[in-house]
C-alpha positions as CSV (number, residue, x, y, z in Angstrom):
1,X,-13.6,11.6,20.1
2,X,-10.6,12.9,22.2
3,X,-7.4,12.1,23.4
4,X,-8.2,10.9,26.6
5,X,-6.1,8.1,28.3
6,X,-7.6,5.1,30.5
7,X,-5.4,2.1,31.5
8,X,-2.4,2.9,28.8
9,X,-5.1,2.8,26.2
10,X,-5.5,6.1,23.9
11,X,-7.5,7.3,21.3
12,X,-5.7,9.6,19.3
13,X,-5.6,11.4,15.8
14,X,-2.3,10.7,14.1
15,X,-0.6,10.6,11.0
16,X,0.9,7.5,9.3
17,X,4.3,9.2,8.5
18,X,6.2,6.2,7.2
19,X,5.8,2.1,7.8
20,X,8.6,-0.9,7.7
21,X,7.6,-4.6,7.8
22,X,8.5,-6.3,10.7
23,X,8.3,-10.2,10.6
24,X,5.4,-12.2,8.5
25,X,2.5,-9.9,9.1
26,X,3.3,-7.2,11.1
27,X,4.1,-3.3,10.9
28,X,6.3,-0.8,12.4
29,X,4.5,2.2,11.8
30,X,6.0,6.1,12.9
31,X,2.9,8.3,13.9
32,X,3.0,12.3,14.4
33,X,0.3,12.6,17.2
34,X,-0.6,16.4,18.5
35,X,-0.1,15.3,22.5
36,X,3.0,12.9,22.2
37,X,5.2,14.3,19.1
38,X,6.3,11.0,17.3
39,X,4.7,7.8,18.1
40,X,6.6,4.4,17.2
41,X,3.9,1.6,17.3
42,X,3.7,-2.3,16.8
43,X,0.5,-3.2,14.7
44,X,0.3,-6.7,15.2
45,X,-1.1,-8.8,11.8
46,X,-1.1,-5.1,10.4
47,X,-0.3,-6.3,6.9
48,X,-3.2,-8.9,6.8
49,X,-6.0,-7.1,9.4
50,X,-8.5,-5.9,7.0
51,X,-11.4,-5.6,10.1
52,X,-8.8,-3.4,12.2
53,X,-6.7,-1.3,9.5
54,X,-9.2,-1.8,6.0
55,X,-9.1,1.0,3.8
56,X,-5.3,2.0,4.0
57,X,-5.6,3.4,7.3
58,X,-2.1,2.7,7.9
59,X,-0.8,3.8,4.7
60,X,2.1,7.0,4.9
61,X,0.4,10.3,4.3
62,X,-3.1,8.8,6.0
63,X,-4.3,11.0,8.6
64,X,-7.4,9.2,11.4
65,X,-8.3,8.1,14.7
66,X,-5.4,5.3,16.1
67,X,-6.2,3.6,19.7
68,X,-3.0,2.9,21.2
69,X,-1.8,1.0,24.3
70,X,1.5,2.7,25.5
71,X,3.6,1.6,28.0
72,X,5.6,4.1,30.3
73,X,8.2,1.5,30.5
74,X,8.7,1.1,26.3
75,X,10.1,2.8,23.4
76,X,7.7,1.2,21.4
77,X,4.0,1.4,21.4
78,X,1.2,-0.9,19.8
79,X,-1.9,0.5,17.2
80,X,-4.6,-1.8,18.2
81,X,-7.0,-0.2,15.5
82,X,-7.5,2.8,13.5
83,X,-10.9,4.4,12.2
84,X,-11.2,7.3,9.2
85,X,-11.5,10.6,10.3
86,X,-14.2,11.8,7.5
87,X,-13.0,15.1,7.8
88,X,-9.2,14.4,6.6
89,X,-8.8,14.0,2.7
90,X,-7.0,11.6,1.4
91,X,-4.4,11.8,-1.4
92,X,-4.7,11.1,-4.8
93,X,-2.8,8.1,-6.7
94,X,-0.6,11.1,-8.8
95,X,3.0,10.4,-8.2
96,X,4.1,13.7,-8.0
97,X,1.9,14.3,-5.3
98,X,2.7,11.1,-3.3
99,X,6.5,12.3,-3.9
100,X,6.1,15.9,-2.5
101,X,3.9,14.4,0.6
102,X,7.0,11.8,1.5
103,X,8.7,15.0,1.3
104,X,6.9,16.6,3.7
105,X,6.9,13.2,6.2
106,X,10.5,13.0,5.9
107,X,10.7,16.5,7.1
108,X,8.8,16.4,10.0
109,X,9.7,12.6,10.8
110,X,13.5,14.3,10.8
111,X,12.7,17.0,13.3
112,X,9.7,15.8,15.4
113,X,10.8,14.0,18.4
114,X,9.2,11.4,20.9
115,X,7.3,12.4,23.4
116,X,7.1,16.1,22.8
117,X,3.8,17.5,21.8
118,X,3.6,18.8,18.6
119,X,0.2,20.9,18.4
120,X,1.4,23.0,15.4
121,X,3.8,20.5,13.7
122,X,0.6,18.5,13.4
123,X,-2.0,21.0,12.5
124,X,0.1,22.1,9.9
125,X,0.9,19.0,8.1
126,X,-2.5,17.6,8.2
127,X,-3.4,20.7,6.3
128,X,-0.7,20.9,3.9
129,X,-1.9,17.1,3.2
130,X,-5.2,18.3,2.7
131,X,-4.2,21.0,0.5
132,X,-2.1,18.9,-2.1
133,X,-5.4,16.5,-1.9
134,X,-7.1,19.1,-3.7
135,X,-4.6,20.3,-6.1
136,X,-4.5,19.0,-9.5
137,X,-1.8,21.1,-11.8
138,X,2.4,19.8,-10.9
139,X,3.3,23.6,-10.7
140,X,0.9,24.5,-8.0
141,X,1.3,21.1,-6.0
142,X,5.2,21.8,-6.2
143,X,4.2,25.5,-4.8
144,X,2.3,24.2,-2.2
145,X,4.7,21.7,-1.0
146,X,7.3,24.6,-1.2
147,X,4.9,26.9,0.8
148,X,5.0,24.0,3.8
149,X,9.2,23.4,4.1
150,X,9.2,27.1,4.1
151,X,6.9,27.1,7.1
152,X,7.3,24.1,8.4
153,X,11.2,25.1,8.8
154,X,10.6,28.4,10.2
155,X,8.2,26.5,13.2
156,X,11.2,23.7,14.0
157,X,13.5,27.1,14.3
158,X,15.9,26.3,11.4
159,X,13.9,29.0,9.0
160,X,16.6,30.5,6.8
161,X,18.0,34.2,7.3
162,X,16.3,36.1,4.2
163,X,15.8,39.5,5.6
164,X,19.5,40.5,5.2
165,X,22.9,39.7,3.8
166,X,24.6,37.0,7.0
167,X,27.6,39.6,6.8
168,X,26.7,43.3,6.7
169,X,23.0,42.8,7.3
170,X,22.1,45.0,4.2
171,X,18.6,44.2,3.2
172,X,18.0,42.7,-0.3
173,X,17.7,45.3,-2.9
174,X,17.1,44.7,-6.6
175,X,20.6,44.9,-7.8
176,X,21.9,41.4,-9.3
177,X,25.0,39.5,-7.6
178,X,22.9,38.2,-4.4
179,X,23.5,34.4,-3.6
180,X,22.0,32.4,-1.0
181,X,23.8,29.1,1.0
182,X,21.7,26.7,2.4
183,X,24.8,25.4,5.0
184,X,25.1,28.9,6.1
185,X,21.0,29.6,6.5
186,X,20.8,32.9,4.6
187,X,21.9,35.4,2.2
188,X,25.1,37.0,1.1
189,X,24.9,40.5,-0.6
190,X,26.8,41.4,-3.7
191,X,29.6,43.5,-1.6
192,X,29.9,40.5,0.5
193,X,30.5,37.5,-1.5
194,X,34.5,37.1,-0.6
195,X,32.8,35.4,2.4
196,X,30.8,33.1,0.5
197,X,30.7,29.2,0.9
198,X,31.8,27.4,-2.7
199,X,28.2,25.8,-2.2
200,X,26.6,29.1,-2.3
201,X,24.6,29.7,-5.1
202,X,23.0,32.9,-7.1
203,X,19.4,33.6,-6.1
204,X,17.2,35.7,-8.5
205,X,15.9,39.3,-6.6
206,X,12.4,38.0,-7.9
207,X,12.8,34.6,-5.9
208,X,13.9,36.7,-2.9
209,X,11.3,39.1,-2.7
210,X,8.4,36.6,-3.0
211,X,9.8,34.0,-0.1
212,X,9.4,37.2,2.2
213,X,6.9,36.5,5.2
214,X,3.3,37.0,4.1
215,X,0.3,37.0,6.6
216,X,-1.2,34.1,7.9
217,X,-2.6,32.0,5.4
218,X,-1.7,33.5,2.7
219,X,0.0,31.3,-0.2
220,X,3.6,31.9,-2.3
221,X,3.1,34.1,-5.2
222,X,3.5,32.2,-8.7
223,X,7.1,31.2,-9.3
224,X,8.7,30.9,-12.7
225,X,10.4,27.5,-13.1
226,X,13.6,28.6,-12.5
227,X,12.9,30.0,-9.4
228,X,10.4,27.1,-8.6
229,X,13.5,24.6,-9.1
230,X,16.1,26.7,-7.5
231,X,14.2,27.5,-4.1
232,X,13.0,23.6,-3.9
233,X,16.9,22.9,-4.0
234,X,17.6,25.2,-1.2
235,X,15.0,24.3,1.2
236,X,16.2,20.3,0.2
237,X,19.7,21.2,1.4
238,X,18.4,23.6,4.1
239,X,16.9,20.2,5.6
240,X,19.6,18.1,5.3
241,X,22.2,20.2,6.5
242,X,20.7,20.5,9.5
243,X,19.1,17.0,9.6
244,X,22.7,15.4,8.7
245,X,21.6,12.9,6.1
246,X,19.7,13.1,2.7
247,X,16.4,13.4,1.6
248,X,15.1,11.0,-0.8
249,X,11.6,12.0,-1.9
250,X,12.1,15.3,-3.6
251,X,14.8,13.8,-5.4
252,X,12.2,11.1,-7.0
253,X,10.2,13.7,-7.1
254,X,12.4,16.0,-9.4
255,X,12.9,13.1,-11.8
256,X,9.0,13.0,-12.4
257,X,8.7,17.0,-12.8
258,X,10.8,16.4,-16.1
259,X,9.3,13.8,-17.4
């Protein structure tokens, strides 16, 4: 199967990033597709057509095989049919795991745009999906969502400033006073916090040193929940500052980690 393209008809893998009813039966369904970025899409009877979208296939967090007929002409596409992609796992009924994947479709839904490919965007939600699939424990699915804003807001080029202090550039040492400011992108030093925000907020050296880059592939270090809590906060408000509106799912989310 490919992406190929034949009388404004595509097949294309895709992932359901969120859904709105639209009249009696149908669907308004976003799509993040590698070779078009965001995809907006019509599936007609989409609420009732078990023969052409059985199984969930249009369900947020789904990732398979969409046709589509696109028009040059249209903002808005339709999804014809969709088909599983056996290799794509699917997520597990948990709610704290459905929370921190909305989380992760809000992101990119926020930053992705229409018509611009989105090759990594793509590859590396579909395997942060895939990951949180397989994880079982709260504290590692929270880590692993964590892991993906972190990396996933480095690729859309709004990664915070952790290196250094946003001031005097001093790198972060272990001494105590260091505070971070998700409006601001980065860190303030201990010498420098007369230029502080008031939203600025201490940051533990532990936290610090394990968000540092890591090689390819390699996972965040164990968190305590302090630090757990504290860096999901700042990559929340990271987003929205520079999305310009709230969040919503890591906020349900939250309310289920203290439950």
């Amino acid at each position: 199967m490919g992406g190929g393209s034949r009388g404004g008809q595509r097949r294309l893998a895709a992932v359901v990033l969120a859904r709105a009813n639209y009249g009696e039966a149908d669907l308004i369904i976003t799509f993040l597709t590698r070779e078009l970025g965001l995809v907006s899409a019509m599936a007609r009877y989409g609420r009732r057509s078990l023969r052409r979208f059985g199984g969930g296939l249009l369900s947020p967090g789904v990732s398979a095989w969409y046709d589509f007929t696109i028009k040059p002409t249209s903002t808005l596409a339709f999804v014809e049919n969709g088909e599983e992609n056996p290799k794509a796992r699917r997520l597990t009924p948990d709610p704290v795991s459905q929370c921190l994947a909305a989380f992760a479709l809000e992101l990119v839904r926020g930053f992705e745009a229409p018509g611009n490919p989105a090759e990594a965007s793509f590859n590396l939600l579909v395997r942060h999906l895939g990951r949180l699939a397989l994880v079982t424990d709260e504290r590692m699915a929270r880590l692993v969502s964590l892991d993906f804003a972190l990396k996933y807001l480095e690729l859309a080029g709004f990664g915070p400033r952790l290196s250094g202090c946003l001031v005097c550039g001093a790198a972060p040492t272990v001494a105590a006073g260091w505070h971070w400011d998700p409006a601001a992108g980065g860190l303030y030093c201990p010498d420098c916090l007369a230029s502080r925000t008031p939203r600025s907020r201490p940051v533990s050296k532990n936290l610090l040193f394990r968000l540092t880059p890591r090689p390819a592939g390699q996972p965040l270090p164990p968190l305590s929940p302090g630090d757990l809590a504290e860096a999901e906060l700042f990559f929340e408000k990271l987003a929205e500052h520079h999305l310009g509106h709230p969040l919503k799912a890591l906020k349900t989310a939250r309310r289920l980690f203290y439950l």
